[in-house]
Structure formats: C-alpha cells, structure tokens
C-alpha positions as CSV (number, residue, x, y, z in Angstrom):
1,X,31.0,-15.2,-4.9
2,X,28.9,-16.8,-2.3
3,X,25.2,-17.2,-2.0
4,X,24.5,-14.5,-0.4
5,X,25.9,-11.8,-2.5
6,X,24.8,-13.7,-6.1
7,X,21.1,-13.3,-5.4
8,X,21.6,-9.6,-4.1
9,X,23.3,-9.0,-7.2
10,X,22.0,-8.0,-10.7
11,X,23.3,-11.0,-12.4
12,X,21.8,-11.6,-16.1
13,X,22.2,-15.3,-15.8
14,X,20.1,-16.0,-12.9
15,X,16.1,-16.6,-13.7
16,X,13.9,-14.3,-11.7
17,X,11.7,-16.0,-9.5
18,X,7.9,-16.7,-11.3
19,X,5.8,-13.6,-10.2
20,X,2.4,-16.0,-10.5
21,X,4.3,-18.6,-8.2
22,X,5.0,-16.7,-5.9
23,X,1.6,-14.4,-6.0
24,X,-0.5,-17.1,-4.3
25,X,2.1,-17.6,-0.8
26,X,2.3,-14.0,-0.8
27,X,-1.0,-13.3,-0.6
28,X,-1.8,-16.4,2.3
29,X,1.1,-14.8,4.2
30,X,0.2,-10.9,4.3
31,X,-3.4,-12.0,4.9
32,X,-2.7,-14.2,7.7
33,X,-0.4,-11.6,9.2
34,X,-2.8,-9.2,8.7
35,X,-5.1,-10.9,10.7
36,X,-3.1,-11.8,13.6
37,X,-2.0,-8.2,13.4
38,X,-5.9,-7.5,14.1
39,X,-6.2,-10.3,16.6
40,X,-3.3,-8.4,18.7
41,X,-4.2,-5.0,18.5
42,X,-5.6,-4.6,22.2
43,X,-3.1,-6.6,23.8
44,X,0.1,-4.3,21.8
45,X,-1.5,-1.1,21.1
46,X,1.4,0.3,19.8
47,X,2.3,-1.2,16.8
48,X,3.9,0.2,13.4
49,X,4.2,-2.0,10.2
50,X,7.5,-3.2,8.7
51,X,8.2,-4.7,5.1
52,X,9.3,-8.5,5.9
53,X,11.2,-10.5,3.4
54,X,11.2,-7.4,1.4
55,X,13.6,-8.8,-1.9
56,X,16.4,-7.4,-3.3
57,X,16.3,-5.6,-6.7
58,X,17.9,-8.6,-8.5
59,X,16.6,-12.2,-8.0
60,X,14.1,-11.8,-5.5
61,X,12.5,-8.3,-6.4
62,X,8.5,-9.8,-6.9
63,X,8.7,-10.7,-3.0
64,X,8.5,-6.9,-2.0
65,X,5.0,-6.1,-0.4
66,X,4.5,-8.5,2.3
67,X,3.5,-6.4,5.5
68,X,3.1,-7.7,9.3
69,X,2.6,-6.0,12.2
70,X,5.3,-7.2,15.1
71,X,5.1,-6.1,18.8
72,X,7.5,-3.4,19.9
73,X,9.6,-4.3,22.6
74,X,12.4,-7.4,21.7
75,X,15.7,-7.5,22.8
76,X,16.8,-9.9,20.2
77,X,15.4,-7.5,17.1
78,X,17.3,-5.8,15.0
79,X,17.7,-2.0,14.9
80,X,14.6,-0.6,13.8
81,X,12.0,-4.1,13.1
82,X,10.1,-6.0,15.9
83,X,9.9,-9.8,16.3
84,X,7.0,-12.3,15.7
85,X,6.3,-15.8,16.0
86,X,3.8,-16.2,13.5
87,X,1.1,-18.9,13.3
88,X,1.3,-22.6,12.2
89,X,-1.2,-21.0,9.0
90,X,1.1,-18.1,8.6
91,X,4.7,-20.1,8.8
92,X,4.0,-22.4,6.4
93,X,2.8,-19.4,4.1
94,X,6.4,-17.6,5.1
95,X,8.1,-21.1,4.2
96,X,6.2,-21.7,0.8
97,X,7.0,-18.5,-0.2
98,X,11.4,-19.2,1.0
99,X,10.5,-22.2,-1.2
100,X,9.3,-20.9,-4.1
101,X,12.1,-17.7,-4.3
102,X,14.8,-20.4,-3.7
103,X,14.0,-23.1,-6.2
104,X,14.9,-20.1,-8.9
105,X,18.3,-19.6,-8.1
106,X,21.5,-21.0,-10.1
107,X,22.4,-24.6,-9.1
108,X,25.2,-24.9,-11.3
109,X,27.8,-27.2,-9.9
110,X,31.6,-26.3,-9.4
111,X,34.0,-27.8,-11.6
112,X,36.0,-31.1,-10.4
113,X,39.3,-28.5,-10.1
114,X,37.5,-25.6,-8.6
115,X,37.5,-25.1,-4.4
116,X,34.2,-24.7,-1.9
117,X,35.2,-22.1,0.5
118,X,33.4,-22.0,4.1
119,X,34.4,-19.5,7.1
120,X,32.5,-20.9,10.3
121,X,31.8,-19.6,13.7
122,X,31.4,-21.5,17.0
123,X,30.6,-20.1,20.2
124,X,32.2,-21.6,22.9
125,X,31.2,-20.1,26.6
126,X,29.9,-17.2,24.7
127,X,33.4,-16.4,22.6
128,X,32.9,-17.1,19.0
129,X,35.6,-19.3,17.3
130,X,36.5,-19.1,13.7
131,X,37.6,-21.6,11.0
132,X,38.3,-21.0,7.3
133,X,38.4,-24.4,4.9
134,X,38.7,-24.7,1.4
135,X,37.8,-28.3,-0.4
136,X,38.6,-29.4,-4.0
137,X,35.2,-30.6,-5.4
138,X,37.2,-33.6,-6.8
139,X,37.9,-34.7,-3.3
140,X,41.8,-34.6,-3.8
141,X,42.6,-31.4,-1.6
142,X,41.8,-29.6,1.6
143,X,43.2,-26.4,3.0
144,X,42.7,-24.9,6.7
145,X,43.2,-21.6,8.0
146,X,43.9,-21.6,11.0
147,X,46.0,-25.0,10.4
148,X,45.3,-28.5,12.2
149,X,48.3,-29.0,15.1
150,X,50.4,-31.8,13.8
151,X,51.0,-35.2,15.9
152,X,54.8,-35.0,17.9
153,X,56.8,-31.6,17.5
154,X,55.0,-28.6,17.3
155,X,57.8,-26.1,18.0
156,X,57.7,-25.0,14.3
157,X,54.0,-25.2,13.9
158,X,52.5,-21.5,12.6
159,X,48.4,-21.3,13.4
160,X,48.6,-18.4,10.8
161,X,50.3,-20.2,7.8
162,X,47.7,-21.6,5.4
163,X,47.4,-25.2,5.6
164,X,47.1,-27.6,1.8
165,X,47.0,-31.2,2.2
166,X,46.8,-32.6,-1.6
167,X,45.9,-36.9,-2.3
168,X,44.4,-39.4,-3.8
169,X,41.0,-39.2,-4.4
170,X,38.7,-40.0,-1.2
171,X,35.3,-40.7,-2.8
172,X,37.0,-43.9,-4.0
173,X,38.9,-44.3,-0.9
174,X,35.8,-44.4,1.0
175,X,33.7,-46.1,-1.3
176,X,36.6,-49.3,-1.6
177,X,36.8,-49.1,2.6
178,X,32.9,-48.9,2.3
179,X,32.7,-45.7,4.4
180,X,29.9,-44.3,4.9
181,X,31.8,-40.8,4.6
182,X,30.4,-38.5,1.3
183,X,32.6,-36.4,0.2
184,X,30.9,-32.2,-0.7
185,X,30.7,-33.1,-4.7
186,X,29.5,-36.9,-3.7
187,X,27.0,-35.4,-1.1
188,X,25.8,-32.8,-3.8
189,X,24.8,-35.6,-6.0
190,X,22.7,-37.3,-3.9
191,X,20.8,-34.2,-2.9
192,X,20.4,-33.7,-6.8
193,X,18.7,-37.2,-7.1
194,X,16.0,-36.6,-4.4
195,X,12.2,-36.0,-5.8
196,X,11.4,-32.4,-5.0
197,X,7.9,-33.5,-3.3
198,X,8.9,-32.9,0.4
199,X,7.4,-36.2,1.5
200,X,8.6,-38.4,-0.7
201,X,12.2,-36.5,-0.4
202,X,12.9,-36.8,3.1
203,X,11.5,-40.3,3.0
204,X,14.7,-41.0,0.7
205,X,16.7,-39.1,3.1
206,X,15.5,-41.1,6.1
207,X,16.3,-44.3,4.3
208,X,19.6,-43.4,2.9
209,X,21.5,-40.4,4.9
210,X,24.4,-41.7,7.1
211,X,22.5,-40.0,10.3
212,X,21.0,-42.8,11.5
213,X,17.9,-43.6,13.8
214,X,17.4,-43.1,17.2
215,X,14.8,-45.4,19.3
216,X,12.0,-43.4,20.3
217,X,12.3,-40.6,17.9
218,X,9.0,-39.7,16.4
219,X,9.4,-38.7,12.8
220,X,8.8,-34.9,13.3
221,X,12.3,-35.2,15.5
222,X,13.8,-37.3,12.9
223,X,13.3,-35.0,10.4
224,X,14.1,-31.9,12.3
225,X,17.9,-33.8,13.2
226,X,18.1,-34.5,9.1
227,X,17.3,-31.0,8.0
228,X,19.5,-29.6,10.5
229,X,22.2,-31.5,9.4
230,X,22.1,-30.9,5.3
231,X,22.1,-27.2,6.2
232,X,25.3,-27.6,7.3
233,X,26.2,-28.6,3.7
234,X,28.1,-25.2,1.7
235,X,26.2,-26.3,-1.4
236,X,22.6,-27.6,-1.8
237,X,20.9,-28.1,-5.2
238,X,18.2,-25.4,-5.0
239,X,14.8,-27.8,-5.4
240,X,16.6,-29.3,-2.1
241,X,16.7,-26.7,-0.9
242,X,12.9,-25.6,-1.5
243,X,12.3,-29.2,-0.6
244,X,13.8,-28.3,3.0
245,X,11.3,-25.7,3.3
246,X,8.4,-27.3,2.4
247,X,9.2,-30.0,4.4
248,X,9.8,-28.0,7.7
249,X,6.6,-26.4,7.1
250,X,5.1,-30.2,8.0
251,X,7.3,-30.7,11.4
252,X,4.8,-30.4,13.8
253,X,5.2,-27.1,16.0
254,X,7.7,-25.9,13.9
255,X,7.6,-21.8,13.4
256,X,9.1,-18.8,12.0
257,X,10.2,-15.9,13.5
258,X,10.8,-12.9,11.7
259,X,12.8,-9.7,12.7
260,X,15.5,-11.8,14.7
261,X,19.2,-11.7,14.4
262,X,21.5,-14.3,13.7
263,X,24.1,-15.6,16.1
264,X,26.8,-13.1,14.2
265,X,24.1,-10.5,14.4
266,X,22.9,-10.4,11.2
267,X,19.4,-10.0,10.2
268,X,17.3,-13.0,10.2
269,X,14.5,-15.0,10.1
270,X,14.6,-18.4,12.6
271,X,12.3,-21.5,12.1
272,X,12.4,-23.1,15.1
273,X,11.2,-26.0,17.2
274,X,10.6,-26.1,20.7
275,X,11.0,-29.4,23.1
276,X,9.7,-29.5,26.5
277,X,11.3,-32.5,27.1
278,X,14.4,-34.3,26.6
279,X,14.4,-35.6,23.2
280,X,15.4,-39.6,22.5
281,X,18.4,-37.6,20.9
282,X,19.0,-35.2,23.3
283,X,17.9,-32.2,22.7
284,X,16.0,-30.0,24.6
285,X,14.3,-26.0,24.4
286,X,14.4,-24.5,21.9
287,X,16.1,-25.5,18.4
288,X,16.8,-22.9,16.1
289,X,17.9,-22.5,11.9
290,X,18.6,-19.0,11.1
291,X,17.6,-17.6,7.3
292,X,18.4,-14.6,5.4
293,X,15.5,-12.7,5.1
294,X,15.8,-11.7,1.4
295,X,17.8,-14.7,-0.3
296,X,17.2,-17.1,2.5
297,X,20.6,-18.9,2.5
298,X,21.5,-20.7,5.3
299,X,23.2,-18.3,8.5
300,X,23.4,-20.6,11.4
301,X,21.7,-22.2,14.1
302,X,21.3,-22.8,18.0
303,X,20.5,-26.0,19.5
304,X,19.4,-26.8,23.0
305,X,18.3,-23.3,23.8
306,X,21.9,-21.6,23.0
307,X,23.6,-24.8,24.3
308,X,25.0,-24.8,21.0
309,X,25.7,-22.0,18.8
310,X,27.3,-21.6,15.2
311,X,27.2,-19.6,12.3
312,X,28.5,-19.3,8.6
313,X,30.2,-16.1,7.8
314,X,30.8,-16.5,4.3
315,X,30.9,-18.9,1.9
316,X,31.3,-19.3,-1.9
317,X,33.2,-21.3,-4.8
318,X,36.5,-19.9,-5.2
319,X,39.6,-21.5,-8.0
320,X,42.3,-22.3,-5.6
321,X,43.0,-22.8,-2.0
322,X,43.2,-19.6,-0.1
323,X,40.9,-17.2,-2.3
324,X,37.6,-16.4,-1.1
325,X,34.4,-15.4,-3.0
C-alpha cells in the first residue's frame, strides 16, 4: 500500500492526528487567508470560497474547515478550485499545519526481506517517461521494469521482461570501498537519527548528506538543493518529514500555492521558490515541490521553471520483486 492510499484509508492502526495540535495552525491559516481574501476583494470581485486541505475521513479528518478565497481565472487549477500564492504569514501557517498532520502517520520500517516499490515519471521535451524499481531493504536485490540494456549483444534483450539482479550486500560493499553511496534502509536510518527541531536538523543534514557545498550558495539555497533531494527518497521517517516542512517554512521567499496540479495532473499543493538569477548551483525561475493536498506525500517537482520535470506515480512496500502496493 503506498502512502498515499494508507492515510486515505480507515486504518485502525494509524494514530489520528492531535485535534489541539493542529487547532492553533488551523486557526493562523484560515485567519490569514481570510484576510488576504479581504485585502483582494476589489481587485477579484468575483470570488467563491473553496475547502483547502480539506482531510480525508481516516487520518487526517480534524483538518477539514480551513477556507480561502482564490482568484478565478488559472489555467494551471484543477477542475472546479482556483489558485493562490499565499503570504510568507499564511505559508508557513499552511506548512505547520502539513507538519503537524504528517508527524502522525505510521513510520514503521520495512522488514530487511520485504521490497520498496517506486514508479517515476520524467518529462523529457514534454513526453513523460516511465520507470518501475523495486529494492530489497536489505540492500541485496534490485529489480527494473522496463529493464537496463546490457553491455555487447542486445539482439535478445526484451524492455518488457522484468529485470532481478540479486548480490552481496552493498551497504557493506560501500562502507569497506568507503563510498559515500547510502543505500534506501541505510538512508532511512540516518533520517531517523536527526533531531526533529528544523534548525538543528538540517544543520546535521548540511554537515553530513553526501550533497555537498557549492561556493557562493547562501544557506536558504543550500537548504532548498537538500530538501529537494530527500524528497526524492520513497521512505522518510515522518518527524523528517514534519521537520522538512518546518524547515521550508524558514527558506526565505519560499511559498505555497494551493489549488495547483501536479506534473501528472493530480491535485496539488506546490511550495516553491523563485530565483531571479542564476543560482551558484544553477538554478534559475522558479523551483517547484508538489504536495498532496490531504496526506501531503510527496508528488513531484519542477526545477528551473519546467526545465526539469518529474513525478512519482505510485509507490509503496510491496514482499517481492514485481508486486506493487
């Protein structure tokens, strides 16, 4: 089962999120929208009000009941909701609250025998490409679908045909070659050991992640490159994960969006950053991380105003190479 679908199910084992934790962001964000709503009103006249982050019956029901206000005419909004790029006030009230729903949901980890499944999309000149991979928590197996070309002869080669590789462990390949290279149960485990105060976390991340530093960088940028990059991971421990929120709530200029669609077209909320020039990195425009509006698990991203684009369909922890969730 992936992410996605376990919070929007009914699912006796997961904790429902604290109704007095998350009464206090709540309240900041439908006030603060509120007000913009009333800041706006001459400039949009017509204007109709939409439930935003409105939860799901299961894990996330005490979020129903936050209301904004968003302008009519968007080309990027799904059917029937407008867009809005809130304030810096009213983000990091939208962000506290994607916090606090996902630091309740089940971080149990996979067992050393059991698979993580990812299917990914890339866009490439506009046409999206996808991948399937499966990879044994224990490090000792990888699948692909479609399969990886082999070097020399490929006459017998079939794209379709799912592809197992099974070995020695890699974690203590890598750690014996002194790679830098974590493999998803490895990675997992250092997430698991950060402090859950956003400061203090990404301070650990900056000082031990395998990204690296980048001459110039200013620490907003720094931390935007990190975040973007753990997303990527299928499984983050959820305190990391409210961690990620909290902490993109202190990147300077960052903002969320709400009433957007993902790169598949999904329904979304973005966070996004916005440089008007190049980047010591090299990024520039606008940087995007896509949410889901109700369990806010990770959907995708664009980088470099659309420059890059990629998405995760699905995803989920499956028993065998193959299966999905």
């Amino acid at each position: 089962m992936n992410e996605l679908s376990e919070t929007r199910g009914l699912r006796a084992d997961a904790p429902l999120p604290d109704a007095d934790r998350l009464a206090a962001p709540r309240a900041r964000l439908t006030a603060a929208l509120r007000q913009e709503t009333h800041r706006g009103r001459a400039a949009l006249p017509r204007r109709r009000m939409i439930l935003v982050g409105a939860a799901t019956a299961g894990a996330l029901a005490v979020t129903a009941g936050i209301v904004a206000a968003l302008p009519e005419d968007s080309p990027r909004a799904p059917a029937g909701k407008r867009t809005q790029v809130l304030s810096a006030g009213a983000s990091a009230d939208a962000l506290e609250l994607a916090a606090a729903t996902v630091e309740k949901h089940d971080g149990t980890e996979p067992g050393p025998k059991q698979w993580v499944y990812e299917k990914s999309t890339v866009f490439v000149q506009g046409k999206p490409q996808s991948r399937q991979e499966w990879t044994r928590w224990d490090g000792t197996g990888q699948a692909n679908l479609p399969g990886i070309p082999p070097a020399g002869d490929i006459s017998d080669f079939d794209p379709d045909e799912l592809q197992v590789w099974y070995g020695p462990n890699q974690e203590e390949k890598w750690k014996q070659e002194g790679y830098d290279d974590r493999s998803q149960r490895q990675f997992y485990r250092f997430l698991a050991t950060l402090p859950s105060d956003p400061d203090r976390m990404m301070k650990r991340i900056r000082e031990e992640h395998a990204i690296g530093s980048i001459n110039g960088e200013t620490r907003a940028q720094r931390d935007w490159r990190e975040i973007d990059v753990l997303y990527r991971s299928v499984l983050i421990p959820p305190k990391v994960q409210a961690g990620l929120f909290r902490a993109l709530a202190k990147i300077t200029g960052a903002r969320v969006t709400t009433g957007v669609k993902d790169p598949l077209g999904r329904a979304a909320i973005g966070v996004s950053v916005n440089y008007a020039e190049e980047t010591p990195s090299g990024w520039q425009g606008k940087q995007e991380i896509f949410f889901d509006p109700e369990s806010y698990a990770y959907l995708g991203q664009t980088r470099n105003d659309g420059e890059m684009v990629s998405a995760r369909a699905a995803w989920g922890v499956v028993n065998k190479p193959g299966a999905h969730p």
